[in-house]
N, C-alpha and C positions, 0 to 999 in steps of 0.2 A: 635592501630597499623594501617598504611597504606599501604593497599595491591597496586602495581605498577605492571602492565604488561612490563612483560620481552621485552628488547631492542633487536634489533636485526629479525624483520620480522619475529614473529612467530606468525602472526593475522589468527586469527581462524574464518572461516567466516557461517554464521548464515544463511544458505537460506530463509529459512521462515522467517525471521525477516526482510532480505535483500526486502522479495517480498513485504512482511507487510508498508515496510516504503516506497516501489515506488508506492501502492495503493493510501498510504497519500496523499503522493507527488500528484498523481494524481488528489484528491480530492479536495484539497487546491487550483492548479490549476484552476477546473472546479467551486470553488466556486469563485476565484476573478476572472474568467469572467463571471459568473452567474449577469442578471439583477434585479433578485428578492435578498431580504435579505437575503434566505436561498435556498438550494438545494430540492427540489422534493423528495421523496423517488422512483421516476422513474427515477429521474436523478443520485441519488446517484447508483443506480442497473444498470442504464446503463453506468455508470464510472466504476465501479468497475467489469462488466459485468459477472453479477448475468444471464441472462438470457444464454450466452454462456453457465458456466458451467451447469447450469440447462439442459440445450438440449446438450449437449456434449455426444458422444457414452460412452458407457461402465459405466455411472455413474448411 
């Protein structure tokens, strides 16, 4: 059997998953302007900005 999402504008939207996939987006980005083969583990943290949340109040 094939499940189909019902017609009619009832999209159910996923934030987490929504922010998940503009991380990518961003990563992808930062890797096809990147000059080296691969991204850094400082570059990936600082695309993803691992250091923000790290020093962010309240965390």
């Amino acid at each position: 059997m094939t499940h189909v999402a019902p017609v009619g504008g009832t999209a159910v939207q996923d934030h987490v998953a929504l922010a998940e996939i503009e991380l990518c987006g961003e990563l992808i980005i930062a890797a096809s302007a990147a000059r080296e083969d691969r991204l850094s583990l400082e570059s990936i943290d600082e695309v993803l900005r691992v250091a923000e949340e790290r020093d962010a109040p309240g965390q």
